[in-house]
C-alpha positions in Angstrom: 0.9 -43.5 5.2 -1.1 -40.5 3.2 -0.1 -38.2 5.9 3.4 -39.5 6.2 3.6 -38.6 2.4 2.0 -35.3 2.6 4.6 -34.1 5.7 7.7 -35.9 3.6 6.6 -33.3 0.5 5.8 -30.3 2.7 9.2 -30.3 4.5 10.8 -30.7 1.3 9.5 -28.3 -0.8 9.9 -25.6 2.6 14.1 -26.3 2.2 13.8 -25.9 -1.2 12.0 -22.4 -1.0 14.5 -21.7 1.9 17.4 -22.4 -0.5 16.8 -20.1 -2.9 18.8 -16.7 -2.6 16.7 -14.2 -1.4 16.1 -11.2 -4.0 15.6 -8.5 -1.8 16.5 -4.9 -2.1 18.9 -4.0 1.2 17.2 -2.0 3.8 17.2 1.5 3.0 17.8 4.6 5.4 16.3 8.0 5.5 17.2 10.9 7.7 15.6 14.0 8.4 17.5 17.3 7.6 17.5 19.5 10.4 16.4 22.7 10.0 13.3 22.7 8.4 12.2 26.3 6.5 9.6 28.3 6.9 7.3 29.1 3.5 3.9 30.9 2.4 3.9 32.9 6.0 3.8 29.5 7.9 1.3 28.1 5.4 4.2 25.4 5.0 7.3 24.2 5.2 10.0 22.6 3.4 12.2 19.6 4.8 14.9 18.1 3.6 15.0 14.5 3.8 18.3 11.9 3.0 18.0 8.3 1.7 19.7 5.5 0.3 19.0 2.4 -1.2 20.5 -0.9 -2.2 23.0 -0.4 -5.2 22.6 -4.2 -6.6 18.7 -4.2 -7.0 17.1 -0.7 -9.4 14.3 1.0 -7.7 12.7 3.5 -9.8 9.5 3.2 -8.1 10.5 5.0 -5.0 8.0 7.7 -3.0 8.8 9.5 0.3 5.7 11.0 2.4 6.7 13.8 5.5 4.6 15.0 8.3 5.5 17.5 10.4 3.5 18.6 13.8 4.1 21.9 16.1 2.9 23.4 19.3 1.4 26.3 18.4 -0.4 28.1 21.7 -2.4 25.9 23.3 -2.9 23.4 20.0 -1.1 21.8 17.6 -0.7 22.4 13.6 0.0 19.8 11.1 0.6 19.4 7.9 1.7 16.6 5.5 3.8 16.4 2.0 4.9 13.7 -0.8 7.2 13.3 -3.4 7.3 9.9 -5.7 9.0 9.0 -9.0 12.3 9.5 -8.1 15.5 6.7 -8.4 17.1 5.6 -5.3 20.7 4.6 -5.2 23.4 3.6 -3.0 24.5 7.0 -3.1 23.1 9.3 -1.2 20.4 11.6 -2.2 18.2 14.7 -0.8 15.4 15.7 -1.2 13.6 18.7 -0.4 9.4 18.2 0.4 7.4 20.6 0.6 4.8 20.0 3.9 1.2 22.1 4.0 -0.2 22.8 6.4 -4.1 21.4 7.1 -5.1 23.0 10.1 -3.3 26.3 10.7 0.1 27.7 10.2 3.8 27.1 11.7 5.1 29.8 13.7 8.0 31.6 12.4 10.4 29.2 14.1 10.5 26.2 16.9 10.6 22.7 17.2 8.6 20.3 15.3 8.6 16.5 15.0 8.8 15.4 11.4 8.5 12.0 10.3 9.3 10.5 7.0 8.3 7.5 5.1 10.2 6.1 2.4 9.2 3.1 0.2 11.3 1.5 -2.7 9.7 -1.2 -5.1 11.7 -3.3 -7.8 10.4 -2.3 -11.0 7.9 -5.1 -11.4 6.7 -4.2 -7.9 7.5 -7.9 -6.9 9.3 -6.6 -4.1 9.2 -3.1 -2.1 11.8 -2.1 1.2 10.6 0.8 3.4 12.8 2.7 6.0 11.4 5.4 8.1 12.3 7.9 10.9 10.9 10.2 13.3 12.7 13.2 15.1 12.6 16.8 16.7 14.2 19.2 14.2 13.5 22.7 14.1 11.4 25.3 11.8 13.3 28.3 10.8 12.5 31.6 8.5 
């Protein structure tokens, strides 16, 4: 009977939690901005990254991180940048990051595969949405 009572509770208090409207921010998107440029003599570069985010639910805690890799020779160089404190909207927004470079420079231009990372959190940080992409874009002067 004790177990009878304990499923009966459990399966009732699971419908209510799966009644209650969910109060989640929408998915948000980010795209990478083909071209990347070229700064500091290859030191770095800038990219230009797009996002949106849900219109109904403010996220003012929102950070995007970018890493970028290229053949250069027989290796590779990468490098890695961030940029955090910024609102995102249902409009759509750019964003320029700038990427260093930790182990070498870019060449003067080629392809590259960047990847972005975005994360926006409700104010309260009860509840944070993420979005990312990956593709070959080039690096130009």
């Amino acid at each position: 009977m004790n177990k009878q009572v304990r499923f009966t509770t459990a399966l009732a208090l699971g419908a209510a939690v799966l009644s209650i409207p969910a109060l989640a921010i929408a998915q948000p998107t980010v795209d990478i901005v083909d071209p990347a440029r070229l700064v500091a003599r290859g030191a770095g570069a800038i990219v230009s990254v797009t996002f949106t985010c849900d219109a109904t639910a403010p996220t003012d805690q929102t950070s995007l991180s970018v890493n970028l890799t290229q053949r250069v020779g027989n290796s590779t160089t990468n490098g890695s940048g961030f940029a955090n404190g910024f609102n995102c909207t249902a409009t759509p927004q750019t964003i320029e990051v700038v990427v260093t470079s930790f182990n070498g420079r870019f060449k003067k231009s080629g392809s590259a595969i960047a990847q972005a990372f975005l994360s926006a959190c409700h104010p309260d940080f009860f509840f944070c949405e993420s979005a990312q992409a990956a593709e070959e874009i080039q690096i130009r002067r």
